[in-house]
C-alpha positions as CSV (number, residue, x, y, z in Angstrom):
1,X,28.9,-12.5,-39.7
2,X,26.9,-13.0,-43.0
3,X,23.4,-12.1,-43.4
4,X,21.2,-13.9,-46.3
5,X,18.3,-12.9,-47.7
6,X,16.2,-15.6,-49.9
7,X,14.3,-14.7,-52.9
8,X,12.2,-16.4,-55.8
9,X,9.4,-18.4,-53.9
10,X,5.9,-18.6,-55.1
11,X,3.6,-20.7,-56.6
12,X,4.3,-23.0,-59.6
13,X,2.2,-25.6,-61.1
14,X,3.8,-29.3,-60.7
15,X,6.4,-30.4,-63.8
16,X,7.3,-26.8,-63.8
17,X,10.6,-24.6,-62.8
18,X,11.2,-21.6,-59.8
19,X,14.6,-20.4,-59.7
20,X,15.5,-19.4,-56.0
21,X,18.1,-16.7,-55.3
22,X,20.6,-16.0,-51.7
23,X,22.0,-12.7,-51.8
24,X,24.9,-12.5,-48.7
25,X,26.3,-9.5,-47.5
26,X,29.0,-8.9,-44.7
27,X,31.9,-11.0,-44.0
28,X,31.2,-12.6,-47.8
29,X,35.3,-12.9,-48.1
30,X,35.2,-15.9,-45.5
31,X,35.4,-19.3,-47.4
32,X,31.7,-20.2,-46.5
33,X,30.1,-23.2,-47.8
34,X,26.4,-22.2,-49.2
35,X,23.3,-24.4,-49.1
36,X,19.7,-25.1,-49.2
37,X,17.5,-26.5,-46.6
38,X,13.5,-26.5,-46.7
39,X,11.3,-27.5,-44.1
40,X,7.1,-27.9,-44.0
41,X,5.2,-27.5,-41.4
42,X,5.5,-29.9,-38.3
43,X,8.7,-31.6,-39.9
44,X,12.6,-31.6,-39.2
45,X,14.3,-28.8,-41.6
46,X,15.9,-31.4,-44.5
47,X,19.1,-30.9,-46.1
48,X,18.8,-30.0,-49.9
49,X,22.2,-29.0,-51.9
50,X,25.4,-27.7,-50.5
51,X,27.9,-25.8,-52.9
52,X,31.7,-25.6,-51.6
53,X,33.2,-22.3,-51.5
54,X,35.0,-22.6,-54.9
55,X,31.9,-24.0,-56.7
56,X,33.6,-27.1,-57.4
57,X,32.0,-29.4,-55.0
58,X,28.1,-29.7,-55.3
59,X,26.2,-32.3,-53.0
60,X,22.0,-32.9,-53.4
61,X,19.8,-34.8,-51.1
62,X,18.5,-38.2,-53.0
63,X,14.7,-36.4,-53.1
64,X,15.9,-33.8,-55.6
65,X,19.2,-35.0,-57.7
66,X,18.8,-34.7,-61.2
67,X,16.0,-32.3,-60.8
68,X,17.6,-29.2,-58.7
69,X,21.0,-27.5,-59.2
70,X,22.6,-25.1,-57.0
71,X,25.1,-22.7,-58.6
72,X,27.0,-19.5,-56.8
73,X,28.3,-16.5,-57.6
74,X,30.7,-15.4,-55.2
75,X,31.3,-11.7,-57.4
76,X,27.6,-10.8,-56.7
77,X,27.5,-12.8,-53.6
78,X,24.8,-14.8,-54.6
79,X,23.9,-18.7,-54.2
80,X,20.7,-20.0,-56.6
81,X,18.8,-22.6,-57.1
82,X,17.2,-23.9,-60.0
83,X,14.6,-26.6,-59.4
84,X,12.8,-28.5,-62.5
85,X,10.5,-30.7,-62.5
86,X,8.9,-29.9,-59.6
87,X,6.3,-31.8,-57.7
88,X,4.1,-31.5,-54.4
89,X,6.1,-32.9,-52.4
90,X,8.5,-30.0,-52.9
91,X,6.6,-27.7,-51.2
92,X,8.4,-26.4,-47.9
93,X,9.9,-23.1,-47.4
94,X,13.8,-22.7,-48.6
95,X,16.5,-21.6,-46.6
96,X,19.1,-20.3,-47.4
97,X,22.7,-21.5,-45.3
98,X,26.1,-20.8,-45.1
99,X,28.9,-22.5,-42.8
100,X,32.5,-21.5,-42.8
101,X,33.4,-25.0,-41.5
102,X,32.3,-28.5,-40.0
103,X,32.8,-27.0,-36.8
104,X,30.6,-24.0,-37.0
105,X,27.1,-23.3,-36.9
106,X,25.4,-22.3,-39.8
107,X,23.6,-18.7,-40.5
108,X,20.4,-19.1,-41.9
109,X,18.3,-16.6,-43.9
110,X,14.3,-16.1,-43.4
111,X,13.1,-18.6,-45.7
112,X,11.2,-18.0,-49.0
113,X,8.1,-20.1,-49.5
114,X,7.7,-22.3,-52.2
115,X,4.4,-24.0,-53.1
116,X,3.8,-26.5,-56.1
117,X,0.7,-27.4,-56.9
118,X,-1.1,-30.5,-58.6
């Protein structure tokens, strides 16, 4: 199995940048897709980019294209996220994912909060 461990939340003023790190350890040789979900309070956890194994496919919910990029580094075994431009409605806590396949159920880490103010 993988374990994940998020990093990088905190508070940041709206229009600026947080940078949010997934550091995996165990079976990290599997060909896992990595992503990012956040979820607030009382709402279904939303999908918010997904990076193929290879780091050649990147996919972003509508809500943050342009603004967030997810990158990975499968020497370190880490998956980030750099989100500009940030706004309220950001706010959620981040998880962290990783899926070896369509088929498979996802391992999740603990979340990191992230809070942007106005």
């Amino acid at each position: 199995q993988v374990q994940l461990v998020e990093s990088g939340g905190g508070l940041v003023q709206a229009g600026g940048s947080l940078r949010l790190s997934c550091a995996a350890s165990g079976r990290t040789f599997s060909p896992y897709d990595m992503g990012w979900h956040r979820q607030v309070p009382g709402k279904e956890r939303e999908f918010v980019a997904r990076i193929s194994w290879s780091g050649g496919s990147t996919y972003y919910a509508d809500s943050v294209k342009g603004r967030f990029t997810i990158s990975r580094d499968n020497a370190n075994n880490t998956v980030d996220l750099l989100m500009n431009s940030l706004n309220p409605e950001d706010t959620a806590n981040y998880y962290c994912a990783a899926r070896q396949s369509v088929y498979s159920l996802p391992y999740w880490g603990q979340g990191t909060q992230v809070t942007v103010s106005s």
